[in-house]
C-alpha positions in Angstrom: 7.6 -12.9 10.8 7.4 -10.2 13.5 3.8 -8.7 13.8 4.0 -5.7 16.1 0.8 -3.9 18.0 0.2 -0.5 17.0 1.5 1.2 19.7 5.1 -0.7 19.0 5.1 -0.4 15.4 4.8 3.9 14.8 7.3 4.4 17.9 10.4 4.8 15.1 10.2 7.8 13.5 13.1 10.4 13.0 12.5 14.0 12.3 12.5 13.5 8.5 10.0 10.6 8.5 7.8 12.3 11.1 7.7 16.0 8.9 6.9 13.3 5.6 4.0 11.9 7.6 2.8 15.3 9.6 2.7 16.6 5.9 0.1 13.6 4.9 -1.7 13.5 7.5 -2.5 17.7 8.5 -5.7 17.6 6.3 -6.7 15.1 8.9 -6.6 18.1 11.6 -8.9 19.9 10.0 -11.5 17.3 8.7 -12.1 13.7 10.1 -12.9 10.3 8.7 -14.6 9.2 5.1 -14.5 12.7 4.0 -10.9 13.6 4.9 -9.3 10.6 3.3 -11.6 11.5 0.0 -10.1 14.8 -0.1 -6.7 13.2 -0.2 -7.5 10.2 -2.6 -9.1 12.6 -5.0 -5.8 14.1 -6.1 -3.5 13.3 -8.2 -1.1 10.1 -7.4 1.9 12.0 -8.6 1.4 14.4 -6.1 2.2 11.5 -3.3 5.7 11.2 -5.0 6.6 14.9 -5.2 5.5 15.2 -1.5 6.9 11.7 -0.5 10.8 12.0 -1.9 9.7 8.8 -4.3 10.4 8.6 -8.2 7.5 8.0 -10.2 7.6 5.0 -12.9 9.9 6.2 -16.3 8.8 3.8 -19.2 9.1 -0.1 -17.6 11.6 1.1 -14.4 10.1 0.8 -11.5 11.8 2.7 -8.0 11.2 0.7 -4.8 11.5 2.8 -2.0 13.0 1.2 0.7 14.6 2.5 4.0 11.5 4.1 5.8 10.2 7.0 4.3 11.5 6.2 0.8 14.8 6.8 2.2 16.5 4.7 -0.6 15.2 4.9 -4.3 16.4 1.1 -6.3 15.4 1.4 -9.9 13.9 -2.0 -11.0 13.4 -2.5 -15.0 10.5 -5.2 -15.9 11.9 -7.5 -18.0 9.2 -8.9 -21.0 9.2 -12.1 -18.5 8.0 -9.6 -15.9 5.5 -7.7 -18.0 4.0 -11.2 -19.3 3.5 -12.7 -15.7 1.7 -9.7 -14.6 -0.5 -9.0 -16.8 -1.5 -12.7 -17.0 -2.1 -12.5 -12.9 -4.4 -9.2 -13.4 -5.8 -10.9 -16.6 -7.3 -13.4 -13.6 -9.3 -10.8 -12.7 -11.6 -9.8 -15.8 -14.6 -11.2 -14.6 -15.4 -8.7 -12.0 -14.7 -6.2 -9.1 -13.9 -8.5 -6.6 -12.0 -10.6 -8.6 -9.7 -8.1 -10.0 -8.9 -7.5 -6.4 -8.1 -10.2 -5.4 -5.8 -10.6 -8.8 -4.3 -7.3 -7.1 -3.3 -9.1 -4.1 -1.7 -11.5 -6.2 0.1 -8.9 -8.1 1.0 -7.1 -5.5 2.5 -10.4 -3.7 4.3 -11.1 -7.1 6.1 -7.6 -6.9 7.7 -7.7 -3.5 9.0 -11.0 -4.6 10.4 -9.8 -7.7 12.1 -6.6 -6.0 13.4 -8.5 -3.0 16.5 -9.7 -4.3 17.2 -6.7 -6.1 17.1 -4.3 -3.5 17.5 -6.4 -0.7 13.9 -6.5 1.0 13.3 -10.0 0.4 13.5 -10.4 4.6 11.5 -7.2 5.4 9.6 -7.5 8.7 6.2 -6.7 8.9 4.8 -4.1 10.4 7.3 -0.8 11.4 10.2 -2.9 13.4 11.5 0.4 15.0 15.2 -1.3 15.1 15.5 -1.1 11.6 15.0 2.3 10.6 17.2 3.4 7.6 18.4 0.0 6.8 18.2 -0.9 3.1 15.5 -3.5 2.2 13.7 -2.5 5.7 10.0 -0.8 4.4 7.6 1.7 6.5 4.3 2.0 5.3 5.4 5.3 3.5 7.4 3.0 1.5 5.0 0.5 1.2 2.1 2.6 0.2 4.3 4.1 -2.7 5.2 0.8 -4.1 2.5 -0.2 -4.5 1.0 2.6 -6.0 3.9 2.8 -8.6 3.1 -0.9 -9.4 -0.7 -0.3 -9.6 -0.1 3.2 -12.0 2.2 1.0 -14.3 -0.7 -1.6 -14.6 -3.1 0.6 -15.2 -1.1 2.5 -17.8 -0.6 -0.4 -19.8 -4.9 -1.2 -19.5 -4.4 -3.9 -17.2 -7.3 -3.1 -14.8 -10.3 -2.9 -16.1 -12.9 -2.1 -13.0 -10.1 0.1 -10.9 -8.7 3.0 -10.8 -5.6 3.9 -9.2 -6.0 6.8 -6.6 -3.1 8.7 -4.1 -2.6 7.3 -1.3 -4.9 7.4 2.1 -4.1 8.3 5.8 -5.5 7.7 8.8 -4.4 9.1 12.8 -2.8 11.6 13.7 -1.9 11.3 17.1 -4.8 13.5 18.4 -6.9 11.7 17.3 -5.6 8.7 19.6 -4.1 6.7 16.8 -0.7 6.9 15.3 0.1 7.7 12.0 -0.5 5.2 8.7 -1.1 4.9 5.1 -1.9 2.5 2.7 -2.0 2.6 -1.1 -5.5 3.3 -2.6 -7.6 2.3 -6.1 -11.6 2.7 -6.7 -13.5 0.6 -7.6 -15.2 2.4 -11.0 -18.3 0.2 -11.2 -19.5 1.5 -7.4 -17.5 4.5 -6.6 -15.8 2.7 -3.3 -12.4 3.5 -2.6 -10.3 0.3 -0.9 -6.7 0.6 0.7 -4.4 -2.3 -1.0 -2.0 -2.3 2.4 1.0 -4.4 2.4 2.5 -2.9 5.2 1.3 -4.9 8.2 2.5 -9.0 7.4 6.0 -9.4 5.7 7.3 -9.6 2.2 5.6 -11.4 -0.2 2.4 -11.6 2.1 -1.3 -11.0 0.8 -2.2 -7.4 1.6 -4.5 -6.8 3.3 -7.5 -5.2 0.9 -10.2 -3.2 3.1 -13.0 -1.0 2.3 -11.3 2.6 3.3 -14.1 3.2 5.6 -13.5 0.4 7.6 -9.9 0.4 7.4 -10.2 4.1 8.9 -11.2 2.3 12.4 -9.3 -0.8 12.5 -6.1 -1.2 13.9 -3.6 -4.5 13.3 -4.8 -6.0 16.2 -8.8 -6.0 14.8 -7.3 -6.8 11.6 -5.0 -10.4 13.3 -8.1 -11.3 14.7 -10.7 -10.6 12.2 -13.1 -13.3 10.7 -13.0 -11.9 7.4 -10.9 -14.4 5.4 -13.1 -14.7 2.4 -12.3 -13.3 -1.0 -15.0 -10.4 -1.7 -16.6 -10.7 1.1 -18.8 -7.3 1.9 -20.0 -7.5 4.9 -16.1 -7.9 6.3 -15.4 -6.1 3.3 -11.8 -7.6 3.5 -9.8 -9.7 0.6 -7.0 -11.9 1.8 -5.6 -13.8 -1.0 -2.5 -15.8 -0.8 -0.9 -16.8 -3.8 
């Protein structure tokens, strides 16, 4: 696993990924922090995949984006098998809030390990590895944040979470701002009103995500995150759920 600081991860990005992310991220110019990323999660998620290049889910066909800024589209069709194991992981989860998150981590690891052999991510490195930009199976957090939004929207379609709901995805820096560019897939929790970034993007496939109340996540970097204390499931004074499977 290759965990890169910040600075090294957002140093790869070509014209095309960097006009996708300016395009995210220019609300962030004119407003700052909690209030800027609410504007953004407030809309529609379809309007992340119009804006994003990505295909949004058609009946049980999933398209991983792959390739850095959803570069390569790979339909995946769920399979009854699939459908059954994941609702029976978000089915964990009925009991409350927290522990439907952490039943999303678990889905969420369950889906990069089903698409991995399929579209050839199976190895992806965490983090932006800037030497593998436009290689199949190789995942930005552009494609990350849409993957596992698309996973999330065909969960919730089907009434699979009962105290989320699934939002567009966040941003956060914008280079003036003295951070670089990211974003991270987004759901609310509908019993309290708090949004929380599901982000996959930072450890390698198949890892926990790393599940953050946004306002936090808006000031943290990896490097906060690798050496955070907050390990425990739910916990809300870290406000951080890490859940391996």
């Amino acid at each position: 696993m290759v965990v890169q600081s910040d600075s090294q991860k957002h140093m790869y990005f070509s014209n095309k990924k960097l006009k996708k992310i300016s395009q995210v991220l220019v609300i962030g110019v004119a407003a700052t922090g909690q209030t800027a990323c609410m504007s953004q999660i407030n809309k529609k998620p379809d309007t992340w995949y119009a804006r994003m290049g990505g295909i949004e889910n058609r009946g049980d066909t999933l398209y991983i984006c792959h390739g850095f800024g959803c570069e390569y589209r790979t339909a995946v069709p769920f399979s009854q098998n699939d459908k059954h194991r994941l609702q029976a992981i978000l089915k964990r989860g009925r009991l409350s809030p927290e522990s439907e998150r952490s039943a999303i981590s678990r889905a969420v690891q369950w889906q990069e390990r089903r698409v991995g052999p399929v579209v050839g991510s199976s190895n992806d490195i965490g983090g932006l590895d800037m030497g593998h930009g436009n290689v199949k199976g190789q995942m930005d957090c552009i494609d990350e944040a849409t993957n596992t939004t698309s996973l999330l929207m065909y969960a919730s379609s089907r009434g699979w979470l009962k105290y989320h709901r699934v939002a567009r995805p966040a941003s956060r820096g914008y280079f003036l701002d003295g951070k670089y560019p990211h974003v991270s897939a987004v759901v609310v929790d509908t019993t309290t009103g708090i949004a929380w970034v599901v982000d996959s993007w930072r450890l390698s496939n198949g890892k926990a995500p790393d599940i953050l109340h946004m306002s936090r996540w808006l000031t943290m970097n990896s490097a906060d995150l690798e050496n955070s204390s907050c390990k425990l499931v739910g916990d809300e004074n870290c406000a951080m759920t890490r859940v391996e499977q």
